[in-house]
C-alpha positions as CSV (number, residue, x, y, z in Angstrom):
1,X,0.0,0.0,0.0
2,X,1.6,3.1,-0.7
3,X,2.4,6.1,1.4
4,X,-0.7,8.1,0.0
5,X,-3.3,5.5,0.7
6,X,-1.7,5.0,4.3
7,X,-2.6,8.5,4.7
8,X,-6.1,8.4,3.4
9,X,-6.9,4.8,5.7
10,X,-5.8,7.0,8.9
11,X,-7.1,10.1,8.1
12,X,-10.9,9.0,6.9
13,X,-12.5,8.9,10.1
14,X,-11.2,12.6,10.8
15,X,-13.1,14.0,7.6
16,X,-9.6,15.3,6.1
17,X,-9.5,16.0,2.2
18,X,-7.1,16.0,0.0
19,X,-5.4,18.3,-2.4
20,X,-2.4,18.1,-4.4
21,X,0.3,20.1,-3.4
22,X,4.7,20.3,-3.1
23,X,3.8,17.9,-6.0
24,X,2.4,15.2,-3.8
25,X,-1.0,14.8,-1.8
26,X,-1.7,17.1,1.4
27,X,-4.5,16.5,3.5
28,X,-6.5,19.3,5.0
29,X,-8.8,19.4,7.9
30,X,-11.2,23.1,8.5
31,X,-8.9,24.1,5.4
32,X,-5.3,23.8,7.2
33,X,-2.7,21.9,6.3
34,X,-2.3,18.7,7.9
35,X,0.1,16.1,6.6
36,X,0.9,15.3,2.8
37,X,3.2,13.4,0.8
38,X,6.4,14.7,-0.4
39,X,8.6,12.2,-3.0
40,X,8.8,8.7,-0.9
41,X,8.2,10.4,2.6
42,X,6.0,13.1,4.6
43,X,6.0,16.8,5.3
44,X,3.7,16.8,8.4
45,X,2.7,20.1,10.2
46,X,3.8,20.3,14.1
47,X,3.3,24.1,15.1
48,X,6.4,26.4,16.4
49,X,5.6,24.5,19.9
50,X,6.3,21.1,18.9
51,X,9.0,21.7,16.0
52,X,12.2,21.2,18.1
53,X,11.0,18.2,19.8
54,X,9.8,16.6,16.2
55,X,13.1,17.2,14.4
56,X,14.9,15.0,16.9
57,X,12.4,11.9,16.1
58,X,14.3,9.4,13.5
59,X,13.8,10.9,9.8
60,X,12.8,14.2,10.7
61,X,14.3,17.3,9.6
62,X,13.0,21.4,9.3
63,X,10.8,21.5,6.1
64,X,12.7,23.5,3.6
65,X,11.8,23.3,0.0
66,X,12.5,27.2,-1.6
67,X,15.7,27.9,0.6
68,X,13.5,29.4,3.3
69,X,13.3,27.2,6.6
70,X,9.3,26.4,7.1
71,X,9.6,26.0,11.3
72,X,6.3,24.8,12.4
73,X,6.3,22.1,9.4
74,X,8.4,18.8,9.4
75,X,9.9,16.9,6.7
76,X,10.0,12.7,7.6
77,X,12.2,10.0,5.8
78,X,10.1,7.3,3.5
79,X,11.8,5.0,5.9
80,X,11.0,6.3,8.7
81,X,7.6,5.8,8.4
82,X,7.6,2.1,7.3
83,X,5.7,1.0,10.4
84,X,2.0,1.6,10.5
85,X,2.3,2.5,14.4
86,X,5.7,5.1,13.2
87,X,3.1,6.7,10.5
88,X,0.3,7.0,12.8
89,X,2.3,8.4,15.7
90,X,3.3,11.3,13.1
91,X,-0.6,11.8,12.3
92,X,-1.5,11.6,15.8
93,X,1.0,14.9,16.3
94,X,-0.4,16.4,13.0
95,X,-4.1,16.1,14.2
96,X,-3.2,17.5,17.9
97,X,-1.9,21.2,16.4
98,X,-4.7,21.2,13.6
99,X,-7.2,20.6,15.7
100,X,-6.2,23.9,18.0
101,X,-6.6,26.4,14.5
102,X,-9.9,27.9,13.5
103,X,-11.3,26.4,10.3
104,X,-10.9,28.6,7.1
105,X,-13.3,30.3,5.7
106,X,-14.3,28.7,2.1
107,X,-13.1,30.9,-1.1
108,X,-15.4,31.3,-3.7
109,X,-14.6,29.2,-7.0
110,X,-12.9,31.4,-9.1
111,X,-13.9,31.1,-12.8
112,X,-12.2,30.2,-15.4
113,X,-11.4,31.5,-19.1
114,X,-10.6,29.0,-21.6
């Protein structure tokens, strides 16, 4: 099973959806980032409060993808996450700072020219 569908298993019973993104799959909960697929491992989103304590878990290093340092956001090894209960430990942390932000308000759908 791969990394994606992992996600979507654990994440169905908390209403998440999902939306491409960092050119992989991020799932969104009240409109905020949650946790998404990044190549063969995870960018997960921790908060400022938890971000030092995540980076020294196996794997886990700042997310940085433009040269600018995302602190708040985490990026996890593939292998790191091989183990259902490893994977699931990272949600658990995802879901815990999530579930403290208001939900976003939905934007209009813009139209489109063709």
């Amino acid at each position: 099973m791969s990394l994606d569908q992992r996600l979507r298993q654990l994440l169905a019973p908390h209403g998440a959806e999902s939306k491409r993104m960092f050119g992989g799959t991020c799932f969104l909960i009240g409109g905020n980032m949650l946790i998404g697929t990044l190549k063969d491992g995870l960018i997960v989103r921790v908060g400022k409060e938890a971000h030092g304590k995540a980076i020294g878990r196996k794997g886990a290093r700042t997310f940085d993808m433009t040269g600018r340092p995302m602190e708040g956001f985490v990026s996890v090894d593939g292998d790191a996450v091989k183990s259902d209960a490893a994977l699931r430990q990272w949600v658990d942390l995802a879901l815990a700072f999530v579930h403290t932000l208001p939900p976003k308000a939905k934007k209009p759908a813009k139209d489109r020219k063709r």
